[in-house]
C-alpha positions as CSV (number, residue, x, y, z in Angstrom):
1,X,18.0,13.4,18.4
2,X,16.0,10.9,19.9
3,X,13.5,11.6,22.5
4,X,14.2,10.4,25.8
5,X,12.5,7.5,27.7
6,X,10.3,8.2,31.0
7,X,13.2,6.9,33.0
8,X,15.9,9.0,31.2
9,X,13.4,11.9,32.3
10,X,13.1,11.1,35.1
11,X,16.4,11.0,35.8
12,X,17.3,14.7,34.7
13,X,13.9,15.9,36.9
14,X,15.7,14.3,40.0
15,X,18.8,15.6,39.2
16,X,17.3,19.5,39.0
17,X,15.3,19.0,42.3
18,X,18.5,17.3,44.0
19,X,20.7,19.7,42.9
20,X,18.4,22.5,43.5
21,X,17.5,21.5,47.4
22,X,21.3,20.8,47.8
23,X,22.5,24.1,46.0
24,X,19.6,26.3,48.2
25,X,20.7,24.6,51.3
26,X,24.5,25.1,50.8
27,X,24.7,28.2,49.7
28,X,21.9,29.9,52.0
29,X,21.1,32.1,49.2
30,X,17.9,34.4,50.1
31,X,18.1,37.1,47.0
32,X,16.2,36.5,44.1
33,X,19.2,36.9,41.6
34,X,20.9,34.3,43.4
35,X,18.0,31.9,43.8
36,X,17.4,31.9,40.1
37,X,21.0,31.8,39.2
38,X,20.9,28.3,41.5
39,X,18.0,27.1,39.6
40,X,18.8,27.7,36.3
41,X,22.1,25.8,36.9
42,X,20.5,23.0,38.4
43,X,18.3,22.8,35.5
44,X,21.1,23.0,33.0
45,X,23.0,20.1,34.8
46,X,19.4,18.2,34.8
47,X,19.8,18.6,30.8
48,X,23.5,17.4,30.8
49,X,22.7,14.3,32.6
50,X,19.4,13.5,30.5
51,X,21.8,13.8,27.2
52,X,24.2,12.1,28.5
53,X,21.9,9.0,29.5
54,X,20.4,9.3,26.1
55,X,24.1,8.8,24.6
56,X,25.4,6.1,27.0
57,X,21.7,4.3,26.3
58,X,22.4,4.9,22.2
59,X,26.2,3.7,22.6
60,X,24.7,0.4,24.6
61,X,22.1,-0.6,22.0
62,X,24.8,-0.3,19.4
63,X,27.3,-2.4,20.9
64,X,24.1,-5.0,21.9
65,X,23.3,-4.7,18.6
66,X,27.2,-5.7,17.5
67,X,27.6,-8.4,19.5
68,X,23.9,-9.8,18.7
69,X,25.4,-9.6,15.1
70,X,28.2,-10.8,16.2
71,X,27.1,-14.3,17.9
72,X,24.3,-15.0,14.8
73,X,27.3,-15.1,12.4
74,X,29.6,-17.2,14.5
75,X,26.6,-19.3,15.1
76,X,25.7,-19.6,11.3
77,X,29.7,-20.1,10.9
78,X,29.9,-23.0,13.4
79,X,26.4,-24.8,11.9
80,X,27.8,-24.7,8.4
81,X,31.0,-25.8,9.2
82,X,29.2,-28.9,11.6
83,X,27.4,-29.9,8.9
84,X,30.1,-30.5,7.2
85,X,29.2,-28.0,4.0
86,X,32.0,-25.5,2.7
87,X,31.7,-21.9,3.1
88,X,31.3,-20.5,0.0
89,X,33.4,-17.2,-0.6
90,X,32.5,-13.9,0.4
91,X,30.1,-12.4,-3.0
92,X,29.9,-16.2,-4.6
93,X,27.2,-17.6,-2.2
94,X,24.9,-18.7,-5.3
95,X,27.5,-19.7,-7.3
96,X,27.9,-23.5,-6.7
97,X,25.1,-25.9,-6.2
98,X,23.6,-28.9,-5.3
């Protein structure tokens, strides 16, 4: 898994404070059973949204990545065919000469 950026950490340390301020102040728990229940589910939603960031950010970089692909072979498609050359066949690009 990769490791998260300083954003994507960031992110998921925002989201536990948030959470845990909002949670504290809703709930108007004062035990210390509730208190650390509070926290501990702040902290594991703080870990969903960091894993989720990490999988949206992966998902993004693969579909840049696609689409980068994507345009250099329609480029290298268009400036062959403007140049007036013929494609060779898919496997058989060293098989005719000039």
């Amino acid at each position: 898994m990769p490791r998260p950026s300083a954003a994507q950490a960031c992110l998921g340390s925002f989201t536990v404070v948030a959470t845990t301020v909002a949670l504290l102040a809703v709930s108007g728990a004062s035990g210390v059973l509730a208190i650390a229940v509070l926290v501990v589910f702040a902290l594991a939603l703080g870990t969903v949204v960091t894993v989720l960031s990490l999988s949206v950010s992966t998902a993004a970089k693969a579909a840049a990545t696609t689409a980068t692909a994507t345009a250099t072979a329609t480029t290298t498609t268009a400036t062959a065919t403007t140049a007036g050359e013929d494609l060779p066949a898919p496997g058989r690009a060293y098989a005719r000469q000039r």
